[in-house]
mmCIF file as gemmi writes it, N, C-alpha and C atoms, coordinates in Angstrom:
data_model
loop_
_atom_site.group_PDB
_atom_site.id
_atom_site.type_symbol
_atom_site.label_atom_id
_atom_site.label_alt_id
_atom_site.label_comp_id
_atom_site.label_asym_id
_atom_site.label_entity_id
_atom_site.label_seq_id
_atom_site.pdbx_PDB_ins_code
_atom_site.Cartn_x
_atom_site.Cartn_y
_atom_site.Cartn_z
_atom_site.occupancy
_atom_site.B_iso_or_equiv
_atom_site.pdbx_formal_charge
_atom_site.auth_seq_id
_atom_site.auth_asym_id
_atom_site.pdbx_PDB_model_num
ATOM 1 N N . UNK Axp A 1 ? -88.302 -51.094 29.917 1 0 ? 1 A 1
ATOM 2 C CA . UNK Axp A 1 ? -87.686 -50.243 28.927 1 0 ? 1 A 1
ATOM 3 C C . UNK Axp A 1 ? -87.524 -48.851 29.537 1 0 ? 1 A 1
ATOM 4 N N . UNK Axp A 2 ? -86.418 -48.363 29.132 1 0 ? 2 A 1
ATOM 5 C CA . UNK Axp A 2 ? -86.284 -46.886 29.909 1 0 ? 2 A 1
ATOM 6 C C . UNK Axp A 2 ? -86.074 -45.855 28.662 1 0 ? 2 A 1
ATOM 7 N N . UNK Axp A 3 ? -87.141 -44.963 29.134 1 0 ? 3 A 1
ATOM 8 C CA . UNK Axp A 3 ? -87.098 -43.923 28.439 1 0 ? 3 A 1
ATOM 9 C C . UNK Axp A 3 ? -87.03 -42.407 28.432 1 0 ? 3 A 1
ATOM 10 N N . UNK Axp A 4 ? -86.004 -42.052 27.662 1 0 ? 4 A 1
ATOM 11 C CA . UNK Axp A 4 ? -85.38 -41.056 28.263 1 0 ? 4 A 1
ATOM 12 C C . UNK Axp A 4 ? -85.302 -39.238 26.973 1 0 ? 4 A 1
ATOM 13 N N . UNK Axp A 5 ? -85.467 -38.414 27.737 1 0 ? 5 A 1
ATOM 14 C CA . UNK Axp A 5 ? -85.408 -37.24 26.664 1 0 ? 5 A 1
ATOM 15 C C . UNK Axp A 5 ? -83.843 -36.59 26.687 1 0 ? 5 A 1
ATOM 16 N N . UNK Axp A 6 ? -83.541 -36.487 25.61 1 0 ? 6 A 1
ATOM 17 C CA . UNK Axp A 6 ? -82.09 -36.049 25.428 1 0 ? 6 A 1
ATOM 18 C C . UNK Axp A 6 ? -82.114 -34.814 24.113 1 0 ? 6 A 1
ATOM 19 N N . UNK Axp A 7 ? -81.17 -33.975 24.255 1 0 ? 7 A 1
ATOM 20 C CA . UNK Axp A 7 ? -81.065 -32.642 23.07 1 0 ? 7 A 1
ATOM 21 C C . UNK Axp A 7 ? -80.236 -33.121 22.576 1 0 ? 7 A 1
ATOM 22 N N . UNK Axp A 8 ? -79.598 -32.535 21.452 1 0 ? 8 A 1
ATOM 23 C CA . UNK Axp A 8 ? -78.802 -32.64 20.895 1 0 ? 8 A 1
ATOM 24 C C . UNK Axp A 8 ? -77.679 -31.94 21.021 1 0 ? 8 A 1
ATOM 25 N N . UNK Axp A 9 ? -76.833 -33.191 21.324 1 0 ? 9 A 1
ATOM 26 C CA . UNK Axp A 9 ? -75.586 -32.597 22.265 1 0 ? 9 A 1
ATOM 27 C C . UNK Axp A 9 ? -74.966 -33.698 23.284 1 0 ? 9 A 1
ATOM 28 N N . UNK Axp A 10 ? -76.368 -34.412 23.825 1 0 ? 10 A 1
ATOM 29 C CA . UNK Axp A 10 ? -76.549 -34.785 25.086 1 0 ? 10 A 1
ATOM 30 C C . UNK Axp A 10 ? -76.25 -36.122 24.788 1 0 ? 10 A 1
ATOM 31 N N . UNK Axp A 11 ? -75.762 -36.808 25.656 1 0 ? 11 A 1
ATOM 32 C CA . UNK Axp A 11 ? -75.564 -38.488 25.402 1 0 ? 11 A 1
ATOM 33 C C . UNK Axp A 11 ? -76.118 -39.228 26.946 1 0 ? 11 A 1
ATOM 34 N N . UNK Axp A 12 ? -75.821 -40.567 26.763 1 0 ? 12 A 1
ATOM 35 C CA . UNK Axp A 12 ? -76.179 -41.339 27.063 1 0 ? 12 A 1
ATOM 36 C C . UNK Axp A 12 ? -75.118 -42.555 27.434 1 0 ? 12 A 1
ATOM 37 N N . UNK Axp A 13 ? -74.79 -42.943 29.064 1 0 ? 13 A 1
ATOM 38 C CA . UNK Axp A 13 ? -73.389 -43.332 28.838 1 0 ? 13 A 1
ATOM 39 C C . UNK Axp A 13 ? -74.805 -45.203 29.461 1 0 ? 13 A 1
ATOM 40 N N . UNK Axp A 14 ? -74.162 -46.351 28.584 1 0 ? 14 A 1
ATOM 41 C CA . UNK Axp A 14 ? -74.71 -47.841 28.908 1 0 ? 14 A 1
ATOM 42 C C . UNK Axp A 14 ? -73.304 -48.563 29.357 1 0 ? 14 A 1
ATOM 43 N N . UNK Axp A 15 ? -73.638 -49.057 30.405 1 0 ? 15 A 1
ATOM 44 C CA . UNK Axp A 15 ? -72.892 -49.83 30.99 1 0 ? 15 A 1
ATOM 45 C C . UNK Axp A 15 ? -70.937 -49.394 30.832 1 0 ? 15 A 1
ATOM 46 N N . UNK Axp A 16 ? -71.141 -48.101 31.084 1 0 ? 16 A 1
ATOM 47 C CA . UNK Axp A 16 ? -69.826 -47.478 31.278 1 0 ? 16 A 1
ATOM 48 C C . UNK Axp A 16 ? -68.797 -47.838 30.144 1 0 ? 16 A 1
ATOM 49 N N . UNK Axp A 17 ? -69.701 -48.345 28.584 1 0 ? 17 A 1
ATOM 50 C CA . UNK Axp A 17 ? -68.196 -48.606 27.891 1 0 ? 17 A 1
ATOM 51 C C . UNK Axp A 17 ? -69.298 -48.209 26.545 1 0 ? 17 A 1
ATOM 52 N N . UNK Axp A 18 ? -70.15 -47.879 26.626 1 0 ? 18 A 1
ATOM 53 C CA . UNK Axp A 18 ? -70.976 -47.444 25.447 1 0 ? 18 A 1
ATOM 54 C C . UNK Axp A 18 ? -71.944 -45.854 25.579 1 0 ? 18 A 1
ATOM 55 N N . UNK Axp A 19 ? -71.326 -45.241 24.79 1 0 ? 19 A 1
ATOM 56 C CA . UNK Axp A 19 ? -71.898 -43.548 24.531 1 0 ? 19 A 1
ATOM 57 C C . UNK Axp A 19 ? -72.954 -43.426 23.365 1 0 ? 19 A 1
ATOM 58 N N . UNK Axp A 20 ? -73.96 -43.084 23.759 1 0 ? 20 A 1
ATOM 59 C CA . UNK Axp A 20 ? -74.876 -43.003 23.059 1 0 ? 20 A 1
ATOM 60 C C . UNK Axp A 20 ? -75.215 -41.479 22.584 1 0 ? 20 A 1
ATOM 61 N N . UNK Axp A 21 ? -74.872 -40.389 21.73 1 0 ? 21 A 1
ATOM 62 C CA . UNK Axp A 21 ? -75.285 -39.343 21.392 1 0 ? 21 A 1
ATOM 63 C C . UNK Axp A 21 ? -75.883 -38.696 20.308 1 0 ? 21 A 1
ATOM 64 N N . UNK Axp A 22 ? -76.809 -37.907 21.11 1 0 ? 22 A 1
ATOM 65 C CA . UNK Axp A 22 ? -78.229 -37.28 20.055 1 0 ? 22 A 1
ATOM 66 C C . UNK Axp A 22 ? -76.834 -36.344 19.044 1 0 ? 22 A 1
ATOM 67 N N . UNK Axp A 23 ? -77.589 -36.444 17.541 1 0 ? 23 A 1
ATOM 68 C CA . UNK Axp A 23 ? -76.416 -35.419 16.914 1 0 ? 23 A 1
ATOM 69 C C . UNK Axp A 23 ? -77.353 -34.554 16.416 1 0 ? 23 A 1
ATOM 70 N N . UNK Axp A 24 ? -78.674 -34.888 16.001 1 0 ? 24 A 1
ATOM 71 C CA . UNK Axp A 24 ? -79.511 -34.377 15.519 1 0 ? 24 A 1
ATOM 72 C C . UNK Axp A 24 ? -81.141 -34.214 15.435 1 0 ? 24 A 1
ATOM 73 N N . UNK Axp A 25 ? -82.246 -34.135 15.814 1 0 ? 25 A 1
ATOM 74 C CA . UNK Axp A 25 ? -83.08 -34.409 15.999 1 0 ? 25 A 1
ATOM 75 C C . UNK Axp A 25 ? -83.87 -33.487 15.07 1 0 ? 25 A 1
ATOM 76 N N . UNK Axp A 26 ? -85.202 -34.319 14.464 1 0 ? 26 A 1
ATOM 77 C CA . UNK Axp A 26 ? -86.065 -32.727 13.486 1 0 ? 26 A 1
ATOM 78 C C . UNK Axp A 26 ? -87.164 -33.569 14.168 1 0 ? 26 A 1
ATOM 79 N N . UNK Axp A 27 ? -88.719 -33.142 13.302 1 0 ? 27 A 1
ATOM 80 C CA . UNK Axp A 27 ? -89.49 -33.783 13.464 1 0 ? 27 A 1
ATOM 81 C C . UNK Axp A 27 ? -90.016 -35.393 12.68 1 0 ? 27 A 1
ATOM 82 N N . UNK Axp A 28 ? -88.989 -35.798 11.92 1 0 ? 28 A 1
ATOM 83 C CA . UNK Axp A 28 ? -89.098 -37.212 11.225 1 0 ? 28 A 1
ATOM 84 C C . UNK Axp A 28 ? -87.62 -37.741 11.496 1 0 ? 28 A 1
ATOM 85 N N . UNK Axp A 29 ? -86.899 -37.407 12.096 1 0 ? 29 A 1
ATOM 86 C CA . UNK Axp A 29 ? -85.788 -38.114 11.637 1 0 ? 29 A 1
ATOM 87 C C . UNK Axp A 29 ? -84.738 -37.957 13.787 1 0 ? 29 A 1
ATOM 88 N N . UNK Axp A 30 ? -84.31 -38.93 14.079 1 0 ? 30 A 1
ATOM 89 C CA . UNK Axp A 30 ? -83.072 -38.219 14.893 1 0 ? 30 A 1
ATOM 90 C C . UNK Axp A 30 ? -81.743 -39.526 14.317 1 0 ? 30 A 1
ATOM 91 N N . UNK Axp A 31 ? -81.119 -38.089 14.43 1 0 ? 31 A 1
ATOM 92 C CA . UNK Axp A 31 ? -78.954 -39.205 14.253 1 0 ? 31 A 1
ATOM 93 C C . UNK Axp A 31 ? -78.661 -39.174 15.537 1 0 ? 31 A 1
ATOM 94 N N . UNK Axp A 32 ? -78.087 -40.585 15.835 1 0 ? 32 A 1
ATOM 95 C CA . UNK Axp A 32 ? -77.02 -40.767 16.727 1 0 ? 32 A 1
ATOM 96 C C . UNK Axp A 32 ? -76.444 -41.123 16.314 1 0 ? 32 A 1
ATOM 97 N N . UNK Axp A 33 ? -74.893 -40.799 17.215 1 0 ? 33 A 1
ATOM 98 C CA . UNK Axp A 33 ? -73.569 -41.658 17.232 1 0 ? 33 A 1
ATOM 99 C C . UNK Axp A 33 ? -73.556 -42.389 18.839 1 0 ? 33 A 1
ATOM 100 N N . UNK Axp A 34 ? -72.685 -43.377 18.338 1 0 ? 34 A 1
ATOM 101 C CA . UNK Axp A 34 ? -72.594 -44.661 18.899 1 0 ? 34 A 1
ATOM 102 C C . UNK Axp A 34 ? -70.735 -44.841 18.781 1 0 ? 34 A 1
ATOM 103 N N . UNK Axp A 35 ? -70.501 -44.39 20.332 1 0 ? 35 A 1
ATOM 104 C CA . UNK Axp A 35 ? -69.148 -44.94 20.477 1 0 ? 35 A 1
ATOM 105 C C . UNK Axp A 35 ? -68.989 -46.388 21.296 1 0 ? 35 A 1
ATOM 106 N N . UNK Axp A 36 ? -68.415 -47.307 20.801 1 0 ? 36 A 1
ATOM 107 C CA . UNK Axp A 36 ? -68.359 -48.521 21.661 1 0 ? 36 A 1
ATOM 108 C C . UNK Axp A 36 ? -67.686 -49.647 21.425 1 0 ? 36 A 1
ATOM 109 N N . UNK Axp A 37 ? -66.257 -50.257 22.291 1 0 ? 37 A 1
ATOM 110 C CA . UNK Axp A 37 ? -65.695 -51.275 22.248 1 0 ? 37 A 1
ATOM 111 C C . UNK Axp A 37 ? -66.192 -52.118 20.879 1 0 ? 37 A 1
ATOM 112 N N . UNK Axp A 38 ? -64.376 -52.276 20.252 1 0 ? 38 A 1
ATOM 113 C CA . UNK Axp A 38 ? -64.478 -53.039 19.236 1 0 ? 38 A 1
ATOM 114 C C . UNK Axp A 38 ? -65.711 -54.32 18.818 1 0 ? 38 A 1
ATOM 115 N N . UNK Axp A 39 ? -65.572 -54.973 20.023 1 0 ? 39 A 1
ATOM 116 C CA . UNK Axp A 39 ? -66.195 -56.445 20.133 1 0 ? 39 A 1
ATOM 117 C C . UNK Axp A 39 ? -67.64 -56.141 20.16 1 0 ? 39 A 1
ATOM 118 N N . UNK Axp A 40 ? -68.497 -55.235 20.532 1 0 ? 40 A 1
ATOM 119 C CA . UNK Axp A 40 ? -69.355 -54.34 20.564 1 0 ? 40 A 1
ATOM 120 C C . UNK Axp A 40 ? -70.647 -54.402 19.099 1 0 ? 40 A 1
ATOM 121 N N . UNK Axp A 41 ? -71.102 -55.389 18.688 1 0 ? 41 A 1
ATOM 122 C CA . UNK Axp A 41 ? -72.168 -55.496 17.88 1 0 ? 41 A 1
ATOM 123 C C . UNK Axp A 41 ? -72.722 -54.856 17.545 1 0 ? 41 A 1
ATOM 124 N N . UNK Axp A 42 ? -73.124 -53.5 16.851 1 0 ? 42 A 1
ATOM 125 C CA . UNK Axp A 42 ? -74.33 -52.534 16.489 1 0 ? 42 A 1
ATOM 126 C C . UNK Axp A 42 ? -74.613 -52.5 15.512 1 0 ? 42 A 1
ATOM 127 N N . UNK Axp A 43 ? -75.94 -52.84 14.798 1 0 ? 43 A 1
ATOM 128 C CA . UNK Axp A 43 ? -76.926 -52.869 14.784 1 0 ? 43 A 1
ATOM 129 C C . UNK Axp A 43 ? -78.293 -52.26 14.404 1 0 ? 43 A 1
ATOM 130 N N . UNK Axp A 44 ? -78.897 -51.506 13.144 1 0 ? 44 A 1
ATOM 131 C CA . UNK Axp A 44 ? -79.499 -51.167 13.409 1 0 ? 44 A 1
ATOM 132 C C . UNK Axp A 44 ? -81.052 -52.528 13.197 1 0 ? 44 A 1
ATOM 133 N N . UNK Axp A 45 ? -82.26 -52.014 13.939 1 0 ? 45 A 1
ATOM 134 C CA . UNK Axp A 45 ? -82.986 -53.704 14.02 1 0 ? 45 A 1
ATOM 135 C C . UNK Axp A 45 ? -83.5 -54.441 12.897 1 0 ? 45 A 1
ATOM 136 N N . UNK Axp A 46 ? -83.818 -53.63 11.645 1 0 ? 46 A 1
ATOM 137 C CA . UNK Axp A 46 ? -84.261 -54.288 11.121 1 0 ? 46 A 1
ATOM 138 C C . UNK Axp A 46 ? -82.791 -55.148 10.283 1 0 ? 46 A 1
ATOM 139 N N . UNK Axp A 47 ? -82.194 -54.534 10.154 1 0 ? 47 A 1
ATOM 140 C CA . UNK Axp A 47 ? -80.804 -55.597 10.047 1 0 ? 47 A 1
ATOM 141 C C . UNK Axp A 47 ? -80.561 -56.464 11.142 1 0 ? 47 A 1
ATOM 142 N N . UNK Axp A 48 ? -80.454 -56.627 11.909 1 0 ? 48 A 1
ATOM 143 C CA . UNK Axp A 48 ? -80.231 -57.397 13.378 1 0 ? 48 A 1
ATOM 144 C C . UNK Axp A 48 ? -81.235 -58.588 13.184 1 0 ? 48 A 1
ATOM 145 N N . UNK Axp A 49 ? -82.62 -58.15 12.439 1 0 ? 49 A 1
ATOM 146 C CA . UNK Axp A 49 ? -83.66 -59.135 12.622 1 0 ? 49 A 1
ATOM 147 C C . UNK Axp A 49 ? -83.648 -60.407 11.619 1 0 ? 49 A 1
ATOM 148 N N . UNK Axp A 50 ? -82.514 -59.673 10.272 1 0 ? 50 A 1
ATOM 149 C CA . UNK Axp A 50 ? -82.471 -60.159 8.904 1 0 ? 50 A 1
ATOM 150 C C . UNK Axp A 50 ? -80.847 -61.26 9.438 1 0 ? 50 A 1
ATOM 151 N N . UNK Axp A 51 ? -80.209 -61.026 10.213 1 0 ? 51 A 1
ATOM 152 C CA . UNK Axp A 51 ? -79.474 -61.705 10.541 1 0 ? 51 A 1
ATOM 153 C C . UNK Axp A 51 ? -80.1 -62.604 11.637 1 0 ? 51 A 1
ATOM 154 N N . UNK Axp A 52 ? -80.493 -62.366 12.325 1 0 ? 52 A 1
ATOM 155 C CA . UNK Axp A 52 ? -80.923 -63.452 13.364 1 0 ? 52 A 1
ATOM 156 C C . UNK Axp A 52 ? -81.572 -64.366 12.431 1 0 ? 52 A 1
ATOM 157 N N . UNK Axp A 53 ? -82.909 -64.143 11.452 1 0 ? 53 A 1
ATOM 158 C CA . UNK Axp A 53 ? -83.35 -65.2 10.507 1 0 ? 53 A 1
ATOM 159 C C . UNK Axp A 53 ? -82.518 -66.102 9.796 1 0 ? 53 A 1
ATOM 160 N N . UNK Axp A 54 ? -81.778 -65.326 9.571 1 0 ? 54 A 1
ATOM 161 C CA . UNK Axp A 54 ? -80.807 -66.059 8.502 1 0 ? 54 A 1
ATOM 162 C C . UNK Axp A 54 ? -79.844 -67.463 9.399 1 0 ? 54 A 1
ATOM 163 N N . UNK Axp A 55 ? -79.465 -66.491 10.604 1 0 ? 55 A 1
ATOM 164 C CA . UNK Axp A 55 ? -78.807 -67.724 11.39 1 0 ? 55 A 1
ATOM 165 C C . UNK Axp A 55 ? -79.865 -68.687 11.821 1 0 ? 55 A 1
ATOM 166 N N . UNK Axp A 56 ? -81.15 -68.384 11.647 1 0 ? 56 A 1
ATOM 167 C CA . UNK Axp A 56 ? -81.872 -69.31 12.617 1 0 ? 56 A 1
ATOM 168 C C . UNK Axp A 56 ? -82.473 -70.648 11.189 1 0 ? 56 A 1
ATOM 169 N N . UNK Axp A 57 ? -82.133 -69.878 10.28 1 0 ? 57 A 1
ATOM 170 C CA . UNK Axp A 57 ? -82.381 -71.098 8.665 1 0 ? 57 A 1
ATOM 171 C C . UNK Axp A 57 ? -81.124 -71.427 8.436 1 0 ? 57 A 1
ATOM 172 N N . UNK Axp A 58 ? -80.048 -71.517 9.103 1 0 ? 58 A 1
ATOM 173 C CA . UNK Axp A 58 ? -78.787 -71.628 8.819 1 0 ? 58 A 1
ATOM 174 C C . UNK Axp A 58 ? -78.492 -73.093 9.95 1 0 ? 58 A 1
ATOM 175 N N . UNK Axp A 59 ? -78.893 -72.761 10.96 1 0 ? 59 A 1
ATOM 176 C CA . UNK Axp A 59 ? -78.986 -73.714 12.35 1 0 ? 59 A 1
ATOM 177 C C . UNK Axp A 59 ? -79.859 -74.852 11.609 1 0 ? 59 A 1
ATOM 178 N N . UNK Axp A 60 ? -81.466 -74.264 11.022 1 0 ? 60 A 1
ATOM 179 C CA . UNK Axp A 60 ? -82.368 -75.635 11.057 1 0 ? 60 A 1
ATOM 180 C C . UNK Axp A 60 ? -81.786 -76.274 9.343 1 0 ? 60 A 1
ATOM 181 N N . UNK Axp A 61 ? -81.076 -75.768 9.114 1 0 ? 61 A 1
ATOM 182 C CA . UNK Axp A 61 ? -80.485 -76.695 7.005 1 0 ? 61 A 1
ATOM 183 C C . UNK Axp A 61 ? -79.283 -77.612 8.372 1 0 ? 61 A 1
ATOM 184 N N . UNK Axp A 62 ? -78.577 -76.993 8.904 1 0 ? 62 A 1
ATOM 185 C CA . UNK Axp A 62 ? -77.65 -77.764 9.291 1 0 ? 62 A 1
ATOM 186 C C . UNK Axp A 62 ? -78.051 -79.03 10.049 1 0 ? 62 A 1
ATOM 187 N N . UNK Axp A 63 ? -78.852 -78.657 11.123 1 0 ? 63 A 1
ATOM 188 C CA . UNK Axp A 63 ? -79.31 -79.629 12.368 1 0 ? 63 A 1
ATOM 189 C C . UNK Axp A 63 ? -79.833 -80.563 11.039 1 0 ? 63 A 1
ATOM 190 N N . UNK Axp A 64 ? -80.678 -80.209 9.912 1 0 ? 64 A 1
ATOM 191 C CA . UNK Axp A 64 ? -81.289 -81.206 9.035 1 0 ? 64 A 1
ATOM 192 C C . UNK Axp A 64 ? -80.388 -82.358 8.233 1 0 ? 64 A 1
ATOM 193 N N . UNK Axp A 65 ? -79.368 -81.206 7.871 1 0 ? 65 A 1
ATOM 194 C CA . UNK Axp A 65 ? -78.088 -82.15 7.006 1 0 ? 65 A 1
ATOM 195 C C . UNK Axp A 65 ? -77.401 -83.162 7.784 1 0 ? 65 A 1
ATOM 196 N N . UNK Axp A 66 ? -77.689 -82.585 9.131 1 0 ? 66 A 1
ATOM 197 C CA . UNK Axp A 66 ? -76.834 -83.874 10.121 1 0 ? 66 A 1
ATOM 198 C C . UNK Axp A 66 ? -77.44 -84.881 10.263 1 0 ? 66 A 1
ATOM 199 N N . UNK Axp A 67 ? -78.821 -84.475 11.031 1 0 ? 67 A 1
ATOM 200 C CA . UNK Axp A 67 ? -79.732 -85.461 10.584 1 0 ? 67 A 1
ATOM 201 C C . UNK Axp A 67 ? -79.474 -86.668 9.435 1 0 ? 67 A 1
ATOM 202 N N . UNK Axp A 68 ? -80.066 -86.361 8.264 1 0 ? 68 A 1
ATOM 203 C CA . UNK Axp A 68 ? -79.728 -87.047 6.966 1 0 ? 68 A 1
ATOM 204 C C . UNK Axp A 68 ? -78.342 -87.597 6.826 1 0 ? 68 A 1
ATOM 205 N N . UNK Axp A 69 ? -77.295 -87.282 7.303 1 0 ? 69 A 1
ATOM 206 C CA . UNK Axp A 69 ? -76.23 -87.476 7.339 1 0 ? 69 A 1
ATOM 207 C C . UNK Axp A 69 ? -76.028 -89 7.973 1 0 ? 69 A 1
ATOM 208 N N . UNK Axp A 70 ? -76.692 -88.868 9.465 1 0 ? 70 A 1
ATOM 209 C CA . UNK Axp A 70 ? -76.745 -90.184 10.105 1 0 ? 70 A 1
ATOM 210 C C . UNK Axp A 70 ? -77.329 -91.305 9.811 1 0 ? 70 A 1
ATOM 211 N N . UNK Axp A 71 ? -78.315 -90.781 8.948 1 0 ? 71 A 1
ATOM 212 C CA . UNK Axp A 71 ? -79.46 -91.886 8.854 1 0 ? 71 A 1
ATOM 213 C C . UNK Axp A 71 ? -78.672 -92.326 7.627 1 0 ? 71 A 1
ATOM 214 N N . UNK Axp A 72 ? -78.199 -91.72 6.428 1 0 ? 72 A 1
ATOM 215 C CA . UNK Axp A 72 ? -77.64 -92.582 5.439 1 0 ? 72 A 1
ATOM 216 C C . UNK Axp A 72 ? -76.465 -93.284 5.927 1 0 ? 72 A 1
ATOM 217 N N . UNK Axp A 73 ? -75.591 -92.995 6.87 1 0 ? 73 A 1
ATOM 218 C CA . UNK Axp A 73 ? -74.592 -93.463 7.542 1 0 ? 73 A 1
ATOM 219 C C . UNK Axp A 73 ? -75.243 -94.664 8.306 1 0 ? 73 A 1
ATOM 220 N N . UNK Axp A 74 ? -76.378 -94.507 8.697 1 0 ? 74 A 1
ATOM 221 C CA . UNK Axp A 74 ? -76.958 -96.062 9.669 1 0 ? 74 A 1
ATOM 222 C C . UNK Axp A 74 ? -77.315 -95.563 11.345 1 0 ? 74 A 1
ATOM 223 N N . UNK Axp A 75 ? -76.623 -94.252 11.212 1 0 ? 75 A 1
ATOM 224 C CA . UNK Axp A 75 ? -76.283 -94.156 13.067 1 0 ? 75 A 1
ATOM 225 C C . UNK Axp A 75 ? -77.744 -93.713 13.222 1 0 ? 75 A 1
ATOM 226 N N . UNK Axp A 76 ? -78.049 -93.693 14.724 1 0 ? 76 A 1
ATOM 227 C CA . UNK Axp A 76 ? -79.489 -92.824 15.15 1 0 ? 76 A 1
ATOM 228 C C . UNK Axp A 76 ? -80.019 -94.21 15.854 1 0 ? 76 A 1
ATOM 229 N N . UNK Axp A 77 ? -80.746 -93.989 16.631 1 0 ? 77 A 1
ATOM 230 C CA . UNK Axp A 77 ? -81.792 -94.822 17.376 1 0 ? 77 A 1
ATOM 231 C C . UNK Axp A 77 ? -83.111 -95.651 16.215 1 0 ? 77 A 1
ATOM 232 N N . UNK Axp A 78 ? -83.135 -94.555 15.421 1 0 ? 78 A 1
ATOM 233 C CA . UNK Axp A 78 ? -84.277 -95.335 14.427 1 0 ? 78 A 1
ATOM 234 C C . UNK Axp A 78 ? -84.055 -96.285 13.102 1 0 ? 78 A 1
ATOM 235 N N . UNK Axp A 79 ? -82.588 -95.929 12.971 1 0 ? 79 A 1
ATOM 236 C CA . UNK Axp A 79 ? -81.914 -96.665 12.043 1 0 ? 79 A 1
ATOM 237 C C . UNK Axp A 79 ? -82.323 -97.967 11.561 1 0 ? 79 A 1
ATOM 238 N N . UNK Axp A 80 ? -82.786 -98.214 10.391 1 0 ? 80 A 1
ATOM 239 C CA . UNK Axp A 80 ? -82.864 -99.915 10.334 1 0 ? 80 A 1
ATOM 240 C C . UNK Axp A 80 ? -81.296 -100.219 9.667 1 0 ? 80 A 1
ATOM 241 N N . UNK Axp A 81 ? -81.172 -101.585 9.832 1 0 ? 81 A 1
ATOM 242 C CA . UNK Axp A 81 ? -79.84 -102.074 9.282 1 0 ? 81 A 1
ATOM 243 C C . UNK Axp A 81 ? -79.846 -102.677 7.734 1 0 ? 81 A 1
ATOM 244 N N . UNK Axp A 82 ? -79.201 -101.983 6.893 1 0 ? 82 A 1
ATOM 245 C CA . UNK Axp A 82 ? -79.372 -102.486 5.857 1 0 ? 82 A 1
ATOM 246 C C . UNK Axp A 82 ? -79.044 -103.998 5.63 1 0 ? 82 A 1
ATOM 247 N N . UNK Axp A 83 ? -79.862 -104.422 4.264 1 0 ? 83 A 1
ATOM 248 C CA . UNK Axp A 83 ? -79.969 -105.794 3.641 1 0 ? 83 A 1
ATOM 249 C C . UNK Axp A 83 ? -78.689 -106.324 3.849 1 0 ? 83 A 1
ATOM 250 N N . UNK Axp A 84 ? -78.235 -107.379 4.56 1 0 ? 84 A 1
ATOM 251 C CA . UNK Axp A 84 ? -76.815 -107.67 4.157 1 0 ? 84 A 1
ATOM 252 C C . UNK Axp A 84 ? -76.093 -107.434 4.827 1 0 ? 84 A 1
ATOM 253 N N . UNK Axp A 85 ? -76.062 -106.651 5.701 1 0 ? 85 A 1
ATOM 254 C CA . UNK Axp A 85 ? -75.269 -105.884 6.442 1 0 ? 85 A 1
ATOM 255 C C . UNK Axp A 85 ? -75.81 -106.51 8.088 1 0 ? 85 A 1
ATOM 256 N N . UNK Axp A 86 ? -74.592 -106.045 8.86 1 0 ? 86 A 1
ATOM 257 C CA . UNK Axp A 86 ? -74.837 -106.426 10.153 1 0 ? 86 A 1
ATOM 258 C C . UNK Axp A 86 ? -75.678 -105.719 10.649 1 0 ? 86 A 1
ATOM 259 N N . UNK Axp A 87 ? -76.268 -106.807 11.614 1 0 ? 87 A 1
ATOM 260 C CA . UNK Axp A 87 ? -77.567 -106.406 12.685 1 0 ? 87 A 1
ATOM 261 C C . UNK Axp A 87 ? -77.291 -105.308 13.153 1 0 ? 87 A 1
């Protein structure tokens, strides 16, 4: 992690397409602005963290529904074959 002291004023250039600048600093609080390519995700973390959860209960309902999906369908390795029905 790199850590760095900056005034206000002063920026911070990441990977030549993102500006990072102090606008304000007290003793509880600092603002930045954040200039950076459309495609460019930001973020602050505890939002970032509330989305990553969400995708990561979003992934395990799905992977589950597929799951269930197959097995009432018959497909899967563990499948038994229903009554009646072909081997």
């Amino acid at each position: 992690m790199l850590v760095l002291s900056r005034k206000p004023g002063e920026s911070v250039r990441i990977d030549g397409r993102i500006k990072v600048t102090v606008v304000s600093a007290t003793s509880r609080h600092v603002r930045l602005a954040i200039e950076a390519p459309d495609e460019v995700e930001i973020h602050r973390e505890e939002v970032y963290q509330r989305i990553a959860r969400a995708n990561r209960e979003a992934a395990r309902a799905a992977s589950g529904s597929g799951e269930a999906l197959s097995a009432a369908r018959g497909e899967g390795g563990d499948a038994m074959p229903r009554e009646g029905g072909p081997p």
